[in-house]
N, C-alpha and C positions, 0 to 999 in steps of 0.2 A: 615337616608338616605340623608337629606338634606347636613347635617354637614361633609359627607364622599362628599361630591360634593364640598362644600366650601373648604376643605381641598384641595382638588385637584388642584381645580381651584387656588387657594392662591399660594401654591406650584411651577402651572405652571407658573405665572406670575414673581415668581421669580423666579425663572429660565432662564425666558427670559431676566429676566432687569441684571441677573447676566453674561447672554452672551452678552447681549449687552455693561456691562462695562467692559468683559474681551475685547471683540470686539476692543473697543473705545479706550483701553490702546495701543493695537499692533497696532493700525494706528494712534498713536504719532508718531511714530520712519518709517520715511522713509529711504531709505537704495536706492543706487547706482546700486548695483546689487541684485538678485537672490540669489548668494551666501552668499551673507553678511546677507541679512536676515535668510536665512536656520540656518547659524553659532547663528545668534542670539537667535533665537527660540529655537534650542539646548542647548544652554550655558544657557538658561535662565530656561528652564526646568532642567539644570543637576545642577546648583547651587542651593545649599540649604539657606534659610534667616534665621540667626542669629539669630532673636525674634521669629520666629515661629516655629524653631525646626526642623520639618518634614516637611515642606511644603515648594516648590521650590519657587525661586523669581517671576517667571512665573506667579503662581498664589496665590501670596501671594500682600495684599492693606498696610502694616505694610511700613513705613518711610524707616527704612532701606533696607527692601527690592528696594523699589522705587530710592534709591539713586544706589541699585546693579546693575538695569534694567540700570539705566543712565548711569553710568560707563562703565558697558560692551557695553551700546551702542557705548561708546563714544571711546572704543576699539575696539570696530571692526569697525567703519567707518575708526580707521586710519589704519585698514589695518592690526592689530595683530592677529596670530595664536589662534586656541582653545587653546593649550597647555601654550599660552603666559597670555589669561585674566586669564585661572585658576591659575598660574603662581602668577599673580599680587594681585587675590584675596584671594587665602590663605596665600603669605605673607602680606596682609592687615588684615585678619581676622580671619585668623587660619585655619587647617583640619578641622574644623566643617563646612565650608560653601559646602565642597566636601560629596557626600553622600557615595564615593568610600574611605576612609583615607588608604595612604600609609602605610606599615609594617614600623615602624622605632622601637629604642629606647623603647619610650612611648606609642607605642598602639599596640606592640608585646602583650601585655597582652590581649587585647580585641580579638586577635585572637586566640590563646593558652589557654586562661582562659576555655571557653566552653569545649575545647577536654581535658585539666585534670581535669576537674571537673567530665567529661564523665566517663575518665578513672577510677579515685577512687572511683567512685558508683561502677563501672565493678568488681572491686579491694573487694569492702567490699562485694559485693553480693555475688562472688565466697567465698571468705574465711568464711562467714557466714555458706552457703548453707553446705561444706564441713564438718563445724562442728556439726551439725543436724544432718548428715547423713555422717558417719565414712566410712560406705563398697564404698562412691563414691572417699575414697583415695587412693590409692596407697601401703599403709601402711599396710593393712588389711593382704596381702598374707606372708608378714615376720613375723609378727606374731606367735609364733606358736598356734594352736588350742591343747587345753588342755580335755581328754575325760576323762567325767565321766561314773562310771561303775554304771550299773545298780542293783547291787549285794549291799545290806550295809553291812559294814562293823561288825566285830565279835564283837568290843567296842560297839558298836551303836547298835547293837544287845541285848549285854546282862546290858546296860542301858535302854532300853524300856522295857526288861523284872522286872529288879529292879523299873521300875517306877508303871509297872501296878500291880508289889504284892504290893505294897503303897498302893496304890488307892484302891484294895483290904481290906485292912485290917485297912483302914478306914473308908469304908462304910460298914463294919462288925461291927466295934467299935461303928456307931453310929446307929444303929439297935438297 
């Protein structure tokens, strides 16, 4: 009981001391207007940091990230479009820093990759399924169906008869 209390309480503390240094970071950066900050806030949640992958400059403590925060501040105070720091930051650092990456060239695959990969499971499941099970083709009705007659035939008759006087006249022989 105790120990799920300390947990808690440990937990809540950092949580606070973690909003108070996200807190502490966004009141570096004064800004002129209303909008300039909005634009920063935005840019800074929509860029992604270099070293950490998945996680935006916003809330990422990683160097480079902190050099992304500076820059783009240092963009938008003079006054450049959203369109223009993402502009300056992917030719600084690649479509990696955008969590959006344009269709070009080289990352047509990453969007096409998944739906043919889609596609040929689609592709081998149908063609498997169809050959387990013939009557779900098409093929079945050209066929023709071949009847057999319930009657056997006079051969096959008078060799069952030749087999069973055998069989007779061997288990006479060994009597």
């Amino acid at each position: 009981m105790y120990t799920t209390l300390i947990r808690s309480l440990s937990s809540l503390i950092l949580s606070c001391c973690i909003f108070m240094v996200n807190a502490e970071v966004h009141e570096n950066y004064q800004f002129e207007t209303d909008k300039q900050q909005t634009l920063f806030l935005q840019l800074t949640k929509e860029l992604r940091c270099p070293k950490c992958q998945n996680q935006n400059i916003a809330d990422s403590n990683a160097g480079v990230a902190l050099d992304l925060k500076n820059k783009t501040y240092q963009l938008v105070k003079e006054g450049k479009s959203k369109d223009d720091v993402i502009d300056y930051m992917v030719q600084r650092y690649g479509n990696f820093v955008t969590y959006k990456p344009p269709v070009n060239t080289i990352t047509i695959w990453l969007w096409l990759g998944p739906a043919l990969v889609a596609g040929l499971l689609f592709t081998t499941v149908v063609v498997r399924s169809r050959r387990k099970h013939p009557s779900l083709t098409d093929d079945s009705e050209s066929k023709p169906v071949v009847e057999q007659s319930s009657q056997p035939s006079s051969a096959a008759l008078q060799q069952a008869r030749e087999l069973l006087s055998k069989n007779k006249q061997q288990g006479a022989k060994d009597d």
